[in-house]
N, C-alpha and C positions, 0 to 999 in steps of 0.2 A: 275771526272765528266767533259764534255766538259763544256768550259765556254760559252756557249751561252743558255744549258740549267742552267747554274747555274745564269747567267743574267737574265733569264727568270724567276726562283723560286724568286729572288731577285725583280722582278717587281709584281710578283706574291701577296710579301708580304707588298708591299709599297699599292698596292692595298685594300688590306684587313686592311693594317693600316689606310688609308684614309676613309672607309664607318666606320670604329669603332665606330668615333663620331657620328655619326648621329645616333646611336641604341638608339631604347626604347625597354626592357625588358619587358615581362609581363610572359605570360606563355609558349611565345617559347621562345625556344633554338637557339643559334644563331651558324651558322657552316660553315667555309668556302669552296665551293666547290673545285674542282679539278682547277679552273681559276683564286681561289684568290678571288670572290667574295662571300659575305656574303650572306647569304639564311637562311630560318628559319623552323624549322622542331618544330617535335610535344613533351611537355615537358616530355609526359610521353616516351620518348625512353631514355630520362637521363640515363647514366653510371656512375657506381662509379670508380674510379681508378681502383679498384681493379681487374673489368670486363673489364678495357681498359687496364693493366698491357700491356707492349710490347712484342710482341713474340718476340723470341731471336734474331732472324734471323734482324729483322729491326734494335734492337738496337745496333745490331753488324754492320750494315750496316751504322747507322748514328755516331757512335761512330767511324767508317775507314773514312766518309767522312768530319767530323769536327778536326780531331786531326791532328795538322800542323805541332807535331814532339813528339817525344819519349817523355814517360811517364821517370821522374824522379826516380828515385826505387834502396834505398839504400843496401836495404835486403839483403842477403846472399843468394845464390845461394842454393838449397837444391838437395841432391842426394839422391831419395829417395831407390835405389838401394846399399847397405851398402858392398856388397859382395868383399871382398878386390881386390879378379880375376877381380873384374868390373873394362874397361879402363877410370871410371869415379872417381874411389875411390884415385888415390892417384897422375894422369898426372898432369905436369905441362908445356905440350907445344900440338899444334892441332897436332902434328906429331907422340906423341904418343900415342893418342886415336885409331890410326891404322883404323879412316874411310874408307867404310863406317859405319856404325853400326845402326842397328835397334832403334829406338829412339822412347820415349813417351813424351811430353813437355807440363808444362802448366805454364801460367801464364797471368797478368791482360793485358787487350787491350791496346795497344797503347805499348808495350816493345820491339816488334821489330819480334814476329813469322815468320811474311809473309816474311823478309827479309832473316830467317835464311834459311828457307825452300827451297824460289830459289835459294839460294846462291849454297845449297846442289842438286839440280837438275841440275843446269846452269855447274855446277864441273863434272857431270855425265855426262853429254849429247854429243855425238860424232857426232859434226855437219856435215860433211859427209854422216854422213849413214842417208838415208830419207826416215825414219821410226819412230812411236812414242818410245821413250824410257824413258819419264816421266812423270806421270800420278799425275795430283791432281785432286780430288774430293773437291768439295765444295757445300754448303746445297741448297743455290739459284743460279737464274741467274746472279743478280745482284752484289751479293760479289764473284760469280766466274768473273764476269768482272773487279772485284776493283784489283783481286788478278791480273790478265793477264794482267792489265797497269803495277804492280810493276814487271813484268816478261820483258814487253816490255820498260821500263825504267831502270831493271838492266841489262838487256840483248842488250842495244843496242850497245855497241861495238862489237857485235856477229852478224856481218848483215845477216850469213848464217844459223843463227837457227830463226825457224818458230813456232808461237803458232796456236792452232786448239782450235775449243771453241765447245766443246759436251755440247750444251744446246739444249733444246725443241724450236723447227723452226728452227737450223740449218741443211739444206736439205741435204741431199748426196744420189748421184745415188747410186741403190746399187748394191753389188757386188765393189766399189770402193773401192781401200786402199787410207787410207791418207799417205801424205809422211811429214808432222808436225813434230817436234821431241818431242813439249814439249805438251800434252793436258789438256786442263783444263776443268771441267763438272762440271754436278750435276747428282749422283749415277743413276738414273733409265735410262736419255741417255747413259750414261757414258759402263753402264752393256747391251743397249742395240748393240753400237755401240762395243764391244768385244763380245758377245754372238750370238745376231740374226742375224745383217750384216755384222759381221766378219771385221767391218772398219780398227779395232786395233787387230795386234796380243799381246794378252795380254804377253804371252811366253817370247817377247822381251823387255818388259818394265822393265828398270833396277833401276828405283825408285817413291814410288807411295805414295802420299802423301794426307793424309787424313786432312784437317783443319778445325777448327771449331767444332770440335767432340761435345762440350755440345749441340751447337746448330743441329746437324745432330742426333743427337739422338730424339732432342725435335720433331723432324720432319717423320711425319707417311712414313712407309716403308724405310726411309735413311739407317737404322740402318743393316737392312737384304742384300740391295741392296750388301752395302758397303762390308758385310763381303764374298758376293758370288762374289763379284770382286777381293777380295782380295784372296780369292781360284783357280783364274784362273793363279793368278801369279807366277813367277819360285822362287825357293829355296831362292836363291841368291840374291833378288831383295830385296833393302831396304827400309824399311817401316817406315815413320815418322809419327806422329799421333801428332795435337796441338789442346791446348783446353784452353780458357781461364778461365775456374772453372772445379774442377776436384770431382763431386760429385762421390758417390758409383754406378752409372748407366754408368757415364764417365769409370771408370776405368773399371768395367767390359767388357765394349764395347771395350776397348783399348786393352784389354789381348787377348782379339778376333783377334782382325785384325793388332795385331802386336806382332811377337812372340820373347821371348827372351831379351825383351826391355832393354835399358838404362832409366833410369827413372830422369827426373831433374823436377826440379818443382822452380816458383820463387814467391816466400810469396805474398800475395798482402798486402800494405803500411794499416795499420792499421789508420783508421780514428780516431782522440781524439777530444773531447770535452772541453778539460784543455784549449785552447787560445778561446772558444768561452762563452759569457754573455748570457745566458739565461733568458728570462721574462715570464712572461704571464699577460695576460688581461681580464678582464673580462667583458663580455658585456651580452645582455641579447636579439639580434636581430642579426642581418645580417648586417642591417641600422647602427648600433652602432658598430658593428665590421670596420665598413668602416669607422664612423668619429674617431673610434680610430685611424686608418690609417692614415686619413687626419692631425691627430696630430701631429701624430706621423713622418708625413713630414715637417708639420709647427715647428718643435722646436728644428730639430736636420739636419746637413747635409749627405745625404746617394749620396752617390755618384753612384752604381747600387744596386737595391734589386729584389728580387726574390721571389716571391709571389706563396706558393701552395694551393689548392684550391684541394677540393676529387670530384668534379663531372665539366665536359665541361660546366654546364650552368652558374654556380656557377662562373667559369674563366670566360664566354664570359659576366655576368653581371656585373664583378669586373674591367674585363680592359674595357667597355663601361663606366661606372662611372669614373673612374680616366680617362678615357684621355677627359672625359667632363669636368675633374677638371684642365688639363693643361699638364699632364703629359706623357712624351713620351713611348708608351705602345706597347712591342711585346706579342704577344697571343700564346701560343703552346699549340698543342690538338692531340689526339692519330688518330683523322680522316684525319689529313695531311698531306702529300706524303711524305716518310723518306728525299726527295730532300727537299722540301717545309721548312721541319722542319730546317736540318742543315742551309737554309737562316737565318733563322729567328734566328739562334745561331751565324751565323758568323756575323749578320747584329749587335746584341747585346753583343756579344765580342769588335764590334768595337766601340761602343757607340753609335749608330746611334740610341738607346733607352734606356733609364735609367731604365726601368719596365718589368720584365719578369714575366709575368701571366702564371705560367702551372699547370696541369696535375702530375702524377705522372710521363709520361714520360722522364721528364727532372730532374730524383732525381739524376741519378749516371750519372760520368763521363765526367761532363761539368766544367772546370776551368775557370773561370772567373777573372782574379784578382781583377776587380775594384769591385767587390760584399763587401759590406759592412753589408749588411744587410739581412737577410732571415725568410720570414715572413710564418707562417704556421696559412692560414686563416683558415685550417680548420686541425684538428689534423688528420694523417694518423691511419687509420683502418685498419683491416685487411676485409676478407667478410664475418667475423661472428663477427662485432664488438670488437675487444680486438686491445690495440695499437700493431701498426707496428714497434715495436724499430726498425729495420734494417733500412725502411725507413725514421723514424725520423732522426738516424744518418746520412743516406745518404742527406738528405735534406738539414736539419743546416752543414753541412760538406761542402755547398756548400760556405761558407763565413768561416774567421778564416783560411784560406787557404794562404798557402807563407809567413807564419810565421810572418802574423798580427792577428791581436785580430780584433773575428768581432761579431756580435749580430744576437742573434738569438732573434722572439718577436711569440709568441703562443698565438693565440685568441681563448678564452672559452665561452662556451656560453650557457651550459646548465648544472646538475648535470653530467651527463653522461658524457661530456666531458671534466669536472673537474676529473672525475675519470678515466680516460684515462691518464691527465698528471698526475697525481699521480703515477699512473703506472709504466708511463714513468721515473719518477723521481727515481722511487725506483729502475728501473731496471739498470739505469746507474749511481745511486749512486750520482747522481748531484742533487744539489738545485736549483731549478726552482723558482726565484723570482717574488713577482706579483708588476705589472707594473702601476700606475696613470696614465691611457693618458690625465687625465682632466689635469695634474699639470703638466704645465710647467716649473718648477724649477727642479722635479723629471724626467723627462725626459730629459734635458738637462744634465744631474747628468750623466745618464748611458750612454752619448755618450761621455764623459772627461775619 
């Protein structure tokens, strides 16, 4: 992201941290507009998580713009192609996998896809000839631009190869060829610019690279686009396909549009429970969930916590009350620009706020190490009421991380969602102990 709009999201949210205090809560909802400032809308538009869950596409986008270097990931590489002829089954140098080769890959964000992929285009591309010869699809405009800075930052010792960006508003007389070597899109320009304007001879494109496939799938028409561009291409022309989860819609969509495949796959790190203290509490209000909170920071040191909340008014009346208690308060909500949001992550990575109030948006993929503490104001549901174990682990997951011990604390507050963590307990086998926030002796207990 240029740094001036990222100075800009950055003022954006100092903005919205400064009117915080001054909120009173009643029946509206508090929501920061597109400038950072606070405005109030009507309480009955309230979302639950579950209706603001992220489409793939943003959390793909905010998870490339927060993550400042490769994901850690001990696992073992998986081949899911067994086939002993496969040049995957038994090489032990890049020289004898006899590249190119047709290739399927998935694994979690942040491992290194987009590096391997240019790597394999940038090796193809005969900068000379001034014509496209390496095609990637991507689902947006915006992560096909994330992708074309890491093209134009691996490829800059290559002054004589050129990127072209097939996205929707980039104009071309028609009738023009481009002479780009490397293009990067999204499927419906992509297919229009080889089919209707003839911009790309598809014929000569000698590697065409599909990323993001869970997320192009999730996306209406990507799916069809993609496989009618990949019919235009020659025999020869090698087809990589990455996906960061590789459900049964992913892999069929892969067999499609790349045939023959090498298939790797890399585990994703199994989140545990074992280094994290789980509590609960019991309150019998909203009002009493919060001076449990207030206790619960009077009698023990948290160095950063991370506060979830199931619905945006529920966050914006919880980080209004605490930062009227003192406390340094960033607010994330699924109505905020994916730019917006990473400030407000990179501003609370740096400590620049000790309290992150969100959403379900910010359950996976955020490392923090000074998080000490992860509070679940409100137990995760799914949209028909039954707990969301995935979410709970991804939540409390967010503390206990880099191999400290850290606490997890669950506010209850009715039958109903007594019987949620019950659930929850049974399904992962761990005992959920309940927690005194009146007794100060017992709370200082479970931070020794």
């Amino acid at each position: 992201m240029a740094t001036d709009s990222w100075a800009l999201a950055v003022d954006e949210q100092e903005a919205a941290a400064e009117s915080l205090s001054n909120l009173h809560l009643k029946e509206e909802k508090i929501k920061p507009d597109t400038n950072g400032a606070v405005v109030k809308t009507n309480a009955n538009a309230e979302k639950t998580d579950e209706e603001e869950k992220e489409d793939r596409a943003a959390q793909s986008l905010l998870n490339k713009l927060i993550r400042s270097n490769l994901v850690d990931n001990t696992n073992q590489v998986e081949v899911l192609q067994r086939d002993p002829n496969s040049p995957l089954y038994s090489v032990k140098s890049f020289e004898e996998l006899r590249l190119p080769q047709n290739l399927i890959a998935q694994s979690q964000s942040g491992t290194g896809k987009t590096a391997a992929f240019v790597l394999a285009m940038l090796s193809q591309v005969e900068p000379a000839n001034k014509y496209p010869q390496c095609l990637c699809l991507s689902p947006t405009y915006e992560l096909a631009l994330q992708t074309g800075k890491v093209i134009e930052q691996m490829g800059k010792f290559y002054p004589e190869l050129k990127l072209a960006y097939a996205v929707r508003g980039n104009k071309l007389e028609r009738g023009q060829k481009i002479s780009e070597q490397i293009v990067i899109g999204t499927p419906g320009t992509v297919l229009d610019w080889c089919s209707k304007l003839k911009f790309i001879d598809p014929k000569k494109i000698k590697v065409f690279v599909l990323d993001e496939a869970d997320v192009m799938i999730a996306t209406q028409g990507h799916q069809d686009q993609s496989i009618r561009i990949q019919r235009m291409l020659p025999r020869n022309c090698q087809m990589l396909l990455f996906s960061a989860t590789f459900e049964d819609s992913v892999w069929k969509f892969a067999q499609k549009v790349v045939p023959d495949p090498n298939v790797i796959k890399l585990k994703r790190e199994e989140e545990t429970l074992d280094t994290i203290k789980q509590y609960y509490v019991l309150c019998s209000s909203r009002d009493e969930k919060f001076q449990a909170l207030c206790n619960l920071y009077g009698a023990i040191t948290i160095a950063q916590a991370m506060i979830f909340c199931h619905t945006r008014k529920t966050a914006s009346w919880l980080a209004a009350e605490l930062s009227k208690e003192g406390h340094q308060v960033a607010l994330l909500s699924g109505e905020m620009m994916v730019e917006q949001r990473a400030a407000v992550i990179e501003r609370f990575r740096e400590g620049k706020e000790k309290v992150l109030v969100t959403t379900n948006v910010c359950a996976r993929g955020i490392d923090v190490e000074q998080v000490s503490v992860v509070i679940n104001f409100d137990l995760p549901v799914d949209k028909d009421g039954n707990p969301d174990n995935e979410t709970y682990l991804h939540r409390i997951g967010r503390t206990g991380r880099f191999g400290k011990r850290g606490l997890a604390v669950n506010m209850v507050d009715s039958k109903h969602s007594m019987n949620i963590l019950n659930r929850i307990q049974e399904h992962f086998n761990k005992k959920i102990e309940r927690l005194d926030t009146d007794d100060l002796d017992e709370i200082e207990k479970i931070a020794n």
